[in-house]
C-alpha positions as CSV (number, residue, x, y, z in Angstrom):
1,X,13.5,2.2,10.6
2,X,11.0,2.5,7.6
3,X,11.7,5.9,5.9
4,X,9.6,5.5,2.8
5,X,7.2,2.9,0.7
6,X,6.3,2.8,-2.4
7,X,2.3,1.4,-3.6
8,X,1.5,0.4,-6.8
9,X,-1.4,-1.1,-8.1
10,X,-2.7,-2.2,-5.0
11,X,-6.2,-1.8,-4.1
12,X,-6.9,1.6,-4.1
13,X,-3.6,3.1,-4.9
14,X,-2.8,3.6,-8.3
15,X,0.9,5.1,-7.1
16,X,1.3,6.2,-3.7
17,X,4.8,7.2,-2.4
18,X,4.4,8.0,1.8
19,X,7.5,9.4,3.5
20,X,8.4,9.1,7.2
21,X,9.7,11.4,9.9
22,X,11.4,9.5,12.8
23,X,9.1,8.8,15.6
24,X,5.8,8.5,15.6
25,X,3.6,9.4,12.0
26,X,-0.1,9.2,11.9
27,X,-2.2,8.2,8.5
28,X,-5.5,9.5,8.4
29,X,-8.3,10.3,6.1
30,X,-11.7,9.9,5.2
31,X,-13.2,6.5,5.1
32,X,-12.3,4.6,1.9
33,X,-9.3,6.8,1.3
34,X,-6.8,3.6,1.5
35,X,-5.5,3.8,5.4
36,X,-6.2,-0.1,5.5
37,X,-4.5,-1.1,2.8
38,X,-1.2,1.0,3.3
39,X,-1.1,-1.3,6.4
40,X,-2.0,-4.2,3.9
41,X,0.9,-3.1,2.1
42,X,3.2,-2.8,4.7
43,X,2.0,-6.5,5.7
44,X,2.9,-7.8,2.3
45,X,6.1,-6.2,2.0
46,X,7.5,-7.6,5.2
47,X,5.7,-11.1,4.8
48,X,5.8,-11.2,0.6
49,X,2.4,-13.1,1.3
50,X,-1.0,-11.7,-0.1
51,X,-4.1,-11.9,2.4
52,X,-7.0,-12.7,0.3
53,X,-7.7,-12.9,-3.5
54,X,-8.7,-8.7,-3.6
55,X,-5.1,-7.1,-3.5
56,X,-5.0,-5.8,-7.3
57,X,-6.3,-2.0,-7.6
58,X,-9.5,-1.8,-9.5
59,X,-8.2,0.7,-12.0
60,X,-5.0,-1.5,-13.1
61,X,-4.5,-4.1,-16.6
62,X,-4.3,-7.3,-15.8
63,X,-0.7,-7.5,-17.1
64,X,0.3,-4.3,-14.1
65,X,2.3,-5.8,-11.6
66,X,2.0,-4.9,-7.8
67,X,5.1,-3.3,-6.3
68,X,5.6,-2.3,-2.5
69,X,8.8,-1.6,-1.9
């Protein structure tokens, strides 16, 4: 079971830290709030592949490094 991740520097979010209840935990927000790429996220932690050349967050050096854990 995933209790928590960790998003940094990945598309839209600077630092996010989400925590989970058991069972069943809904994201939602307004458009362009990040829901897609917390799945993105999820995607890259379990596969440790990045989909697509757009994965950096706008707002981060070049040198930041991207951490989902």
């Amino acid at each position: 079971m995933i209790k928590n991740i960790t998003i940094q520097n990945f598309q839209s979010h600077k630092k996010s830290i989400l925590n989970f209840d058991k069972g069943v935990n809904i994201i939602k927000g307004a458009s362009h709030s990040g829901k897609s790429s917390i799945m993105k996220a999820f995607l890259l932690g379990i596969s440790n592949r990045p989909q697509g050349l757009n994965f950096k967050n706008w707002y981060s050096k070049n040198k930041d490094s991207i951490i989902v854990s």
